[in-house]
MIDO-422819 format. One record per residue (C-alpha): residue number from 0; residue in one letter; z, y, x. Coordinates in steps of 0.001 Angstrom, whole numbers, plus 500000, padded with zeros to 6 digits. Example, Ala and Ser with C-alpha at 12.3 -4.5 7.8 and 13.67 -1.06 7.14 Angstrom:
// MIDO-422819
@num->0 residuo->A zz->507800 yy->495500 xx->512300 $
@num->1 residuo->S zz->507140 yy->498940 xx->513670 $
***
This chain:
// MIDO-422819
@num->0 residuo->X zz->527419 yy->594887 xx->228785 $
@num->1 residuo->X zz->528125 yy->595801 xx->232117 $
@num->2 residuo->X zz->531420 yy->596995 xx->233511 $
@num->3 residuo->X zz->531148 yy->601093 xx->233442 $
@num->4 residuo->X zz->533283 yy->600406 xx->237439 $
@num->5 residuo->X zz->531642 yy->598267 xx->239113 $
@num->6 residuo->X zz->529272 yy->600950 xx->241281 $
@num->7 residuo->X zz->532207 yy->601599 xx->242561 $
@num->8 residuo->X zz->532976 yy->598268 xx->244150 $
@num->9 residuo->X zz->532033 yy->598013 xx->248194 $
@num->10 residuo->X zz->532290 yy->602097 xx->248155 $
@num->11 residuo->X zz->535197 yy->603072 xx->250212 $
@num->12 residuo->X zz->537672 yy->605757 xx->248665 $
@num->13 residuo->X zz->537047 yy->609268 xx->250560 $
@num->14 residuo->X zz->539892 yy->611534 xx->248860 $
@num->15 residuo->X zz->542477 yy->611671 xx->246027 $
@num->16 residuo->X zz->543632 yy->614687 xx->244171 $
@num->17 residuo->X zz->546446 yy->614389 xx->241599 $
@num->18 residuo->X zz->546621 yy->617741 xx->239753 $
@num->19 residuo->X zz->550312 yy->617502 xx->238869 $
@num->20 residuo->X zz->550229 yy->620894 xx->236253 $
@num->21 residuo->X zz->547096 yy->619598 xx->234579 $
@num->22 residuo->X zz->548272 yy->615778 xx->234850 $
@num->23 residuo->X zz->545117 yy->614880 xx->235906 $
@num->24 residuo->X zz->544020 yy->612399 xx->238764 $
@num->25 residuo->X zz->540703 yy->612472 xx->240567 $
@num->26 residuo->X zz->539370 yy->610084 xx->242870 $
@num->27 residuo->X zz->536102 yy->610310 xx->244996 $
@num->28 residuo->X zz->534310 yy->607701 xx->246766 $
@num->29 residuo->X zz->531658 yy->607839 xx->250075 $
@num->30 residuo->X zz->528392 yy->607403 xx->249427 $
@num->31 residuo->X zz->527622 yy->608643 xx->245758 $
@num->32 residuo->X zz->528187 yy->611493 xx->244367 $
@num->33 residuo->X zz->530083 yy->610178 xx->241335 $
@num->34 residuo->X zz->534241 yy->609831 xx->241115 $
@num->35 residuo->X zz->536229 yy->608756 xx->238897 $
@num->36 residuo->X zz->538524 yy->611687 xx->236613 $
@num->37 residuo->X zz->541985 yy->610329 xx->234803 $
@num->38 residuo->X zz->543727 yy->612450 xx->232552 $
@num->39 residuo->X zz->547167 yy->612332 xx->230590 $
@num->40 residuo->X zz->548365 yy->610996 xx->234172 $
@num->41 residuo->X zz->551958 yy->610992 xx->234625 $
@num->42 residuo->X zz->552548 yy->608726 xx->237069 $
@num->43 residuo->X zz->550788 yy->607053 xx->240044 $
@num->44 residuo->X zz->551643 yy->603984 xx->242689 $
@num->45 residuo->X zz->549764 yy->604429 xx->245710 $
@num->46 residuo->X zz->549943 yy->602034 xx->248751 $
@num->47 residuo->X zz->547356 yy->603063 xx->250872 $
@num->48 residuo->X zz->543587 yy->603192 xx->249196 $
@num->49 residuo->X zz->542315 yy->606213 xx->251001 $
@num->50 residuo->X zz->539393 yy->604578 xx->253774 $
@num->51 residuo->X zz->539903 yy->600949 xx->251917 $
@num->52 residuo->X zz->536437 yy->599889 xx->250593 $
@num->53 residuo->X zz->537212 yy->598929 xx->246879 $
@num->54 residuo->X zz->537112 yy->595450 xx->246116 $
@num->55 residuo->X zz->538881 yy->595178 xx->242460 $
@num->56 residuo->X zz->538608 yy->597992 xx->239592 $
@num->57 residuo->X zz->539599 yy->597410 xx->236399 $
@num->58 residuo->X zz->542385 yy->597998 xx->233635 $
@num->59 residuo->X zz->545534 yy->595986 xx->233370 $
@num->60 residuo->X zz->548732 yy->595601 xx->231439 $
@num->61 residuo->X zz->550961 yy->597595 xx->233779 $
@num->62 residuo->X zz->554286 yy->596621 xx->235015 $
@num->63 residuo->X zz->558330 yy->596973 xx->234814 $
@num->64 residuo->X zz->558000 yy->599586 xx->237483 $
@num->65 residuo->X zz->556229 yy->602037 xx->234666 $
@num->66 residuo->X zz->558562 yy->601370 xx->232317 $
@num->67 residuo->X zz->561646 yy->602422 xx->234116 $
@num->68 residuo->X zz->559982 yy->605113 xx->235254 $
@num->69 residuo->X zz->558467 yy->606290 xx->232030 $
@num->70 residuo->X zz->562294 yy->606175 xx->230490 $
@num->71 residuo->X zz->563405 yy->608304 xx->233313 $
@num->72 residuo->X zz->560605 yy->610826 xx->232735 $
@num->73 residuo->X zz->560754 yy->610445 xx->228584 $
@num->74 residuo->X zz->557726 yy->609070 xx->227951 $
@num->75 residuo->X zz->556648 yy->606148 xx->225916 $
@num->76 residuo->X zz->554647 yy->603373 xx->228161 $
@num->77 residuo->X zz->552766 yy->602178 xx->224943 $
@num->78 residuo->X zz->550722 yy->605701 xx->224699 $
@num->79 residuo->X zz->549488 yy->605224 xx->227850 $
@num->80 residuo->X zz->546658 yy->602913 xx->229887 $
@num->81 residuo->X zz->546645 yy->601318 xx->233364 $
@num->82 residuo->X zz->544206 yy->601257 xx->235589 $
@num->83 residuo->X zz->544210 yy->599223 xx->238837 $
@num->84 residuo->X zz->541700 yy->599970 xx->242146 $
@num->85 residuo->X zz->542659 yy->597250 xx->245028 $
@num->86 residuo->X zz->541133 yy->597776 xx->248269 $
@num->87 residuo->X zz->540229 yy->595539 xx->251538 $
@num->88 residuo->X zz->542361 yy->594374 xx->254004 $
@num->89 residuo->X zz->545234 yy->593198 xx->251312 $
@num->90 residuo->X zz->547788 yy->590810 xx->253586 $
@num->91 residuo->X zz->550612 yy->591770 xx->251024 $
@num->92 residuo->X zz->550835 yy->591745 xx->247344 $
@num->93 residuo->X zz->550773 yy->595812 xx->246528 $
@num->94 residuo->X zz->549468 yy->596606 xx->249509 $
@num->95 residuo->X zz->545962 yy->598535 xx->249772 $
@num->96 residuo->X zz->546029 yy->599753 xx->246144 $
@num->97 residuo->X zz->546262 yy->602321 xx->243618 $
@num->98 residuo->X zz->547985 yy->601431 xx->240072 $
@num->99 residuo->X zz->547235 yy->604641 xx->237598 $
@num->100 residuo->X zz->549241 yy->605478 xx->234093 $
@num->101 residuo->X zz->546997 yy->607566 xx->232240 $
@num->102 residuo->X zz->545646 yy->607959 xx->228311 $
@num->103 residuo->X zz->541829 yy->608617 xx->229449 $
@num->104 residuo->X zz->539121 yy->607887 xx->232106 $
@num->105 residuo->X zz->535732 yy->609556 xx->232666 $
@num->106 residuo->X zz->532841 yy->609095 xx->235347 $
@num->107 residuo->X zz->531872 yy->612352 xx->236868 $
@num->108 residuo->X zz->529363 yy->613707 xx->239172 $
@num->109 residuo->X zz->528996 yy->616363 xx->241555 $
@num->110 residuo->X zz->525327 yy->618076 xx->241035 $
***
């Protein structure tokens, strides 16, 4: 089965909007009219994705960083999924990526 994310891969990210009140994140890409929409999204790590071409996309285990955070905010890190987009041009470890807490992804497209 192939992986829903990779026609993403080799696009470069063209915007980000995190709709804070709605807790919904939505990322668009250059070249294709599809982006990706996360909702349930309390919390985001961005080091710099916007005008990286992606390289990586996938879901991952998440971190200790989420967890403290997630006690500070009340939350419980087990409800919640994370996602991981890593761009080019990586010389450090964090560096050109975006690392996404959220419950549930979709594929959209502009018509």
């Amino acid at each position: 089965m192939k992986n829903i994310f990779e026609e993403f891969i080799g696009l470069k990210v063209h915007a980000m909007i995190h709709y804070y009140n709605q807790n919904k994140l939505s990322i668009s890409f250059e070249n294709t009219n599809k982006y990706l929409v996360f909702h349930d999204c309390p919390l985001v790590f961005d080091s710099g994705i916007i005008g990286k071409i992606v390289k990586n996309l996938n879901d991952y285990k998440g971190e200790m960083s989420f967890v403290i955070v997630f006690r500070e905010m009340n939350l419980d890190v087990d409800e919640y999924n994370f996602f991981l987009i890593k761009g080019d041009g990586e010389k450090e470890h964090f560096q050109n990526e975006i690392r996404i807490a959220y419950k549930t992804i979709e594929v959209e497209s502009i018509d």
